[in-house]
C-alpha positions as CSV (number, residue, x, y, z in Angstrom):
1,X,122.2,102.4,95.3
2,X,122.2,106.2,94.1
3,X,125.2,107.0,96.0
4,X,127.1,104.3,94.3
5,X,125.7,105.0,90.7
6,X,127.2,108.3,90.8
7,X,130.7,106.3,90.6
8,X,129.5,105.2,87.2
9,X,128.1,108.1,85.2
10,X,126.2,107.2,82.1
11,X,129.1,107.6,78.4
12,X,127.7,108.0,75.4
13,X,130.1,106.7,72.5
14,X,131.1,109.2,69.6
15,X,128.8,110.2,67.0
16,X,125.6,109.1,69.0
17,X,122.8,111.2,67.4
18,X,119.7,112.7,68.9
19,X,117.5,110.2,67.1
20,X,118.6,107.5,69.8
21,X,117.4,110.2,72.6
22,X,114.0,111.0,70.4
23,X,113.6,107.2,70.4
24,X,113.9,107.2,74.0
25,X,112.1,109.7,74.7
26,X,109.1,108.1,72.5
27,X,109.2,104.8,74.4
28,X,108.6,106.5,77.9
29,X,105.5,108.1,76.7
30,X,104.2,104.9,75.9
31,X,104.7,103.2,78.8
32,X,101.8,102.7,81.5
33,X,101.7,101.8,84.8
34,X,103.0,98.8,85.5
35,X,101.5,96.1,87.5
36,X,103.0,94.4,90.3
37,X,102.6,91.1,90.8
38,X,105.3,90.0,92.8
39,X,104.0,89.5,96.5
40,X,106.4,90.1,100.1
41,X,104.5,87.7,102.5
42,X,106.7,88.5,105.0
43,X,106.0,92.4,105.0
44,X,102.8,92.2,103.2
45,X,103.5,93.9,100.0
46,X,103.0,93.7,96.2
47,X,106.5,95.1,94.3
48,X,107.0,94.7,90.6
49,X,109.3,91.8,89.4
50,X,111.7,91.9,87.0
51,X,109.4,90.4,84.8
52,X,106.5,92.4,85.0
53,X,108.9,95.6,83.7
54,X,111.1,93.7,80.5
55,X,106.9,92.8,79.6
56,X,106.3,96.2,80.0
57,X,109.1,98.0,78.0
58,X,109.7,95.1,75.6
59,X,107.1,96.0,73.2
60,X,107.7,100.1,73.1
61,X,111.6,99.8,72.4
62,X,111.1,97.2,69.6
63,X,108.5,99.4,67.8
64,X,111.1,102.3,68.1
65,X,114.0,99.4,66.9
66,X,116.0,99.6,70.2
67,X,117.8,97.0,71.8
68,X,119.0,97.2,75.5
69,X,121.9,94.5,76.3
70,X,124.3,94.4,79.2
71,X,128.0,92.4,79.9
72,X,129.3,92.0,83.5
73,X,132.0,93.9,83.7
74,X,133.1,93.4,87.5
75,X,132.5,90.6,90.3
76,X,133.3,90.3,93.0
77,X,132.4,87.2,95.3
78,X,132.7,86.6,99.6
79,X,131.4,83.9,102.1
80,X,129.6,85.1,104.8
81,X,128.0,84.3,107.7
82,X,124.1,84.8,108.7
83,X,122.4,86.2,111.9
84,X,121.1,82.3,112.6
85,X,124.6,80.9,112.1
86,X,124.7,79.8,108.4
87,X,127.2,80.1,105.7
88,X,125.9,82.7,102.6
89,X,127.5,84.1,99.8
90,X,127.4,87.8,98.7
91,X,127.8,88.8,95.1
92,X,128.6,92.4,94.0
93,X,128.6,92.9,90.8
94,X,129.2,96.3,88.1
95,X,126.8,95.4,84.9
96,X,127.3,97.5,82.0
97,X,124.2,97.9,79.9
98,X,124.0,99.2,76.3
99,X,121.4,101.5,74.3
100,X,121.6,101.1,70.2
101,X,119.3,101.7,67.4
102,X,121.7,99.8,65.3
103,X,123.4,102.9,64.6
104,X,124.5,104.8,67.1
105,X,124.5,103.6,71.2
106,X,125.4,105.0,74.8
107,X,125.8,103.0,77.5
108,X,126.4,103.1,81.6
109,X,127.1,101.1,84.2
110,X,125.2,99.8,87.1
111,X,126.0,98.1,90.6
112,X,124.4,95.2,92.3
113,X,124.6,93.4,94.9
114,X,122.9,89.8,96.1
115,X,123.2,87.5,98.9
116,X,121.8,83.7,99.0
117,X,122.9,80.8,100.8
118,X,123.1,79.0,97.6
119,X,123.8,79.6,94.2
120,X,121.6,82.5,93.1
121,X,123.5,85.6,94.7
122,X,124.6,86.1,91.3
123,X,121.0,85.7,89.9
124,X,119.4,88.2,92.6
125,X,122.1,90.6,92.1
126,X,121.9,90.8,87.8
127,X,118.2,90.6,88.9
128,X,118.5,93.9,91.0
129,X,120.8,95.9,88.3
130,X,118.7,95.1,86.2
131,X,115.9,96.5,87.7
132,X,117.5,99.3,88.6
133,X,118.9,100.2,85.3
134,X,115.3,100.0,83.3
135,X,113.9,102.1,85.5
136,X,116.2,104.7,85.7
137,X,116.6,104.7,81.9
138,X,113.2,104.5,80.9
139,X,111.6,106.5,84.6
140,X,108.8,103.7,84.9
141,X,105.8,104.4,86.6
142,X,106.1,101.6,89.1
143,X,104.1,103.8,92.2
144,X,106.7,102.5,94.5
145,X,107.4,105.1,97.2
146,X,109.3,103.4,100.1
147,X,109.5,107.0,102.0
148,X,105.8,107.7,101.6
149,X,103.9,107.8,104.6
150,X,100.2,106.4,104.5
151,X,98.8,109.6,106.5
152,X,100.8,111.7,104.1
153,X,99.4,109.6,100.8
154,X,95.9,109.7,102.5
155,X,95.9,113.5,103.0
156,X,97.2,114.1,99.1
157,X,94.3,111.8,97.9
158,X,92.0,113.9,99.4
159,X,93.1,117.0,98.4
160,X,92.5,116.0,94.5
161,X,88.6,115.0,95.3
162,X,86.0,117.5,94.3
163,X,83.9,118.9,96.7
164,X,80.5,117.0,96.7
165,X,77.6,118.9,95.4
166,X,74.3,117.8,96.4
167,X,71.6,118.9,94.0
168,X,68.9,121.1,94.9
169,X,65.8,120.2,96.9
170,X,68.0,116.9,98.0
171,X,68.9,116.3,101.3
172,X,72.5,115.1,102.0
173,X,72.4,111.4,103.4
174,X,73.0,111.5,107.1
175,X,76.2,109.9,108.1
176,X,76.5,108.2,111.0
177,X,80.2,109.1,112.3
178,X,81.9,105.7,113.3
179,X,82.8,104.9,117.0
180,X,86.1,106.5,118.7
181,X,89.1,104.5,118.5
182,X,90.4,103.5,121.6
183,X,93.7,105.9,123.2
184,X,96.8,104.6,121.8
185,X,99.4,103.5,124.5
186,X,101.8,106.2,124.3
187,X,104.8,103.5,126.1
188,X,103.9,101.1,123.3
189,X,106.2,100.6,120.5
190,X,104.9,102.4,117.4
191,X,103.7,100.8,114.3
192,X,106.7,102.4,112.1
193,X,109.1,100.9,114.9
194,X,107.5,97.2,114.2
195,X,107.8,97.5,110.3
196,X,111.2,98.8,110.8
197,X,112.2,95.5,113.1
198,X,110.6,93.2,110.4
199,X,111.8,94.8,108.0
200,X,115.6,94.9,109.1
201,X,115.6,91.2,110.7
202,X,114.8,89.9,106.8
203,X,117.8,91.7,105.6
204,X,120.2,90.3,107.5
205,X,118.5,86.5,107.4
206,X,116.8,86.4,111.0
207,X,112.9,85.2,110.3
208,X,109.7,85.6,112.8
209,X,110.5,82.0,114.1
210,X,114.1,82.7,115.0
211,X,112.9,86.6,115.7
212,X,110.7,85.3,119.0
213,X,112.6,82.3,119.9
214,X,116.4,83.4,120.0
215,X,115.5,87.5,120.8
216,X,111.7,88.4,121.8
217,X,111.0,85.6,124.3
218,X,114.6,86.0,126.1
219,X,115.3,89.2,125.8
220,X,112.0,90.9,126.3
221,X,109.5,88.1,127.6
222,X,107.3,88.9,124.4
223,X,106.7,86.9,121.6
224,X,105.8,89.1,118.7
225,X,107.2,93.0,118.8
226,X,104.2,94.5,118.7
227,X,103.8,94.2,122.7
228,X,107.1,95.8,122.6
229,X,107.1,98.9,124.9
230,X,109.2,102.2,122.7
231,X,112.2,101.5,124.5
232,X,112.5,97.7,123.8
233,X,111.7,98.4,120.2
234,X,114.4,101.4,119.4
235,X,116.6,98.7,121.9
236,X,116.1,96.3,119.4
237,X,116.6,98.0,116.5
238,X,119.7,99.2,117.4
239,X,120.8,95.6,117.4
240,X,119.4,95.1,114.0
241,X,121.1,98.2,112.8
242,X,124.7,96.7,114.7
243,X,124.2,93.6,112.9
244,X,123.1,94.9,109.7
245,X,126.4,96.8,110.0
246,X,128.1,93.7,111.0
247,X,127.2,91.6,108.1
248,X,127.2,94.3,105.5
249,X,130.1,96.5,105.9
250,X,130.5,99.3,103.6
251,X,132.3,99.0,100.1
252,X,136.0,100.7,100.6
């Protein structure tokens, strides 16, 4: 997405004051964290929907009288054809979106892109821009870091705690250290590996029923990929990637 907004750098029309930019600026300092209560049952994770952040900013840019409005400015539609055999359609789309005071405005465009095999490709891909566009505008504190490790976010967490300080003439409670974990399987397939198979099998439309039916169970005489040894699993992702490629070929 980052690659393919620098093809549509943000304008900003003639005679556009700072006030619109001090206005801005005000609105991001009153937004808070905002909650996400949208729930991925297939990966197991909470995101923010596209409601949760137009209730969030909808109240700080009317009390600084901005409005935010965007036109479709380019669409392009195609049929495709899933991993399980099904006809989808994949919508990309360039949504132009528009800052004004009433007086003065800028504006910039936005990709998206959506895939359904029924109607609402459109709907997930002005969903998406959408998205996309608020945040980027407005940097909203969403705490969504799809890079971040857990070790890595552990390890900075406990860096800000202050050192305990037992008062005098107390004795520290005595901790009891818990049992040793048991020797991870080197041959095994790692738990970033597994994520990575789920995660790339929902993007191109192949679910955990197809997943151990049509590939585990033939293929590798397992039926859920975490008995997958490291070599099945990066085996099996690079069929993921290939079909991934396959079904989403890269804009020209």
């Amino acid at each position: 997405m980052e690659g393919a907004l620098q093809q549509f750098p943000t304008q900003q029309t003639d005679g556009a004051s700072k006030g619109l930019v001090a206005k801005l600026i005000a609105v991001i300092g009153e937004i808070q964290l905002i909650p996400k209560r949208g729930q991925n049952t297939f990966n197991n994770y909470a995101y923010a929907t596209a409601e949760d952040i137009i209730q969030a900013v909808r109240l700080p840019l009317s009390k600084h009288g901005l409005l935010v409005f965007s036109s479709l400015r380019d669409r392009t539609s195609e049929t495709i054809t899933t991993a399980q055999g099904k006809p989808a359609f994949r919508e990309r789309i360039t949504v132009r979106f528009v800052v004004t005071d009433g007086e003065s405005e800028l504006h910039f465009d936005v990709p998206g892109e959506g895939q359904d095999t029924g109607d609402k490709g459109i709907y997930k891909a002005l969903t998406g821009a959408t998205k996309y566009a608020l945040r980027s505008l407005l940097q909203l504190p969403i705490g969504d870091d799809p890079e971040a490790d857990g070790a890595e976010v552990q390890k900075a967490e406990a860096k800000t705690q202050p050192p305990l300080v037992m008062p005098k003439g107390i004795q520290p409670p005595m901790i009891v250290p818990p049992p040793p974990r048991p020797p991870v399987n080197p041959t095994m397939a790692t738990e970033r590996q597994c994520k990575a198979i789920r995660a790339l099998a929902q993007a191109v439309g192949i679910n955990e029923a197809y997943l151990v039916e049509k590939v585990l169970e033939p293929r590798f005489n397992v039926k859920d990929a975490d008995k997958l040894t490291r070599r099945q699993a990066s085996e099996l992702l690079d069929m993921l990637k290939a079909e991934q490629a396959r079904s989403y070929p890269p804009v020209q």
